[in-house]
C-alpha positions as CSV (number, residue, x, y, z in Angstrom):
1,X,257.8,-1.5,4.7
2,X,257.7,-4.5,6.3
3,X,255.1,-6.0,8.1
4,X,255.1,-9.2,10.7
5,X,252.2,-11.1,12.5
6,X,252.4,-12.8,16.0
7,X,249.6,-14.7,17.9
8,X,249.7,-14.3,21.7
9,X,250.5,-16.9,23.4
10,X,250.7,-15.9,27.4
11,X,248.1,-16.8,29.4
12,X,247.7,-13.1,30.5
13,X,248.4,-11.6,27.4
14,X,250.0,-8.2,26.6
15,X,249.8,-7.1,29.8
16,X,251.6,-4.8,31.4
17,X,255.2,-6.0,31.7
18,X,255.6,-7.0,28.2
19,X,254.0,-4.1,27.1
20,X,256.7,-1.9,28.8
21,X,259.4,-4.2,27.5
22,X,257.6,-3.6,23.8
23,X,257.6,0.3,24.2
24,X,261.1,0.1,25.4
25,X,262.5,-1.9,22.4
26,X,260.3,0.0,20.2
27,X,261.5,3.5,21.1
28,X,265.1,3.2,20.2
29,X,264.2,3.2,16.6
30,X,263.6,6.4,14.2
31,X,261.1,4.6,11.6
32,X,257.5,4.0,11.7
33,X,256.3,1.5,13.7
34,X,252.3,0.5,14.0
35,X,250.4,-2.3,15.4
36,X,247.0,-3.5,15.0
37,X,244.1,-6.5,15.2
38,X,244.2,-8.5,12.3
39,X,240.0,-8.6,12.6
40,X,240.1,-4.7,13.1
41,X,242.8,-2.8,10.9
42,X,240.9,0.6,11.1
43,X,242.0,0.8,14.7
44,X,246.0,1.3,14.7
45,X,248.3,1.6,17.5
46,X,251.5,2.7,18.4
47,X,253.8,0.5,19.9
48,X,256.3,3.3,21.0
49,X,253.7,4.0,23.8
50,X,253.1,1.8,26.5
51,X,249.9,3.0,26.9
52,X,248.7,2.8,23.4
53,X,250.2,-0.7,24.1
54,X,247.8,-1.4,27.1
55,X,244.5,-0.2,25.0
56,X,244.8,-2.5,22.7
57,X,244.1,-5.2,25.1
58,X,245.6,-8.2,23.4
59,X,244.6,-11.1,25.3
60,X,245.9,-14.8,24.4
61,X,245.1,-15.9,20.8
62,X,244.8,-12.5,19.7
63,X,246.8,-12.0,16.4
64,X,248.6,-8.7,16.2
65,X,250.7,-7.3,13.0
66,X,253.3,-4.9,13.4
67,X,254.3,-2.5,10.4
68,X,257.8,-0.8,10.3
69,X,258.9,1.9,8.0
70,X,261.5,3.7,7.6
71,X,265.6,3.8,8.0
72,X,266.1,1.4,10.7
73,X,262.9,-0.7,9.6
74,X,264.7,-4.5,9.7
75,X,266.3,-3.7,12.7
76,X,263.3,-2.1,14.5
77,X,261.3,-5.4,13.3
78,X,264.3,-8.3,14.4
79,X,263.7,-6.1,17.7
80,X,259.8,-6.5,18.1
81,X,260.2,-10.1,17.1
82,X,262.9,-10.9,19.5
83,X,260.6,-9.1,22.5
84,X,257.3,-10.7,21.1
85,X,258.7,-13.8,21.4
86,X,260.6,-13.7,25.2
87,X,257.7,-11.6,26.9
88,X,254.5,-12.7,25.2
């Protein structure tokens, strides 16, 4: 497993244009993927989905962790990173 933390840096947050580009990136891999609050890990969300995306409702400052497992699991991550760090 491997596990990653971002702080949001865009004024507007994950909003939705990065949040498609995430969904997009995220759903060309086969392994687990999960993202979530660093104050609130009992609330988990799936970055594959656009709209489970949009509920979390990162704004800027916010510090997310994604968690990837599985096969493709450093790949999936370099690609999450890579997004994170053009769109938000």
């Amino acid at each position: 497993m491997i596990k990653k933390t971002f702080t949001i840096t865009a004024e507007e947050g994950l909003h939705a244009r990065p949040a498609s580009e995430l969904a997009k990136v995220a759903m060309k891999f086969k392994c687990d993927l999960k993202m979530y609050r660093e104050e609130d890990m009992s609330k988990i969300f799936q970055p594959k989905s656009i709209l489970s995306i949009m509920t979390l409702g990162a704004s800027k400052g916010d510090v997310i962790t994604f968690e990837a497992e599985g096969a493709d699991e450093g790949e999936a991550m370099a690609g999450i990173e890579q997004t994170i760090m053009e769109v938000v």
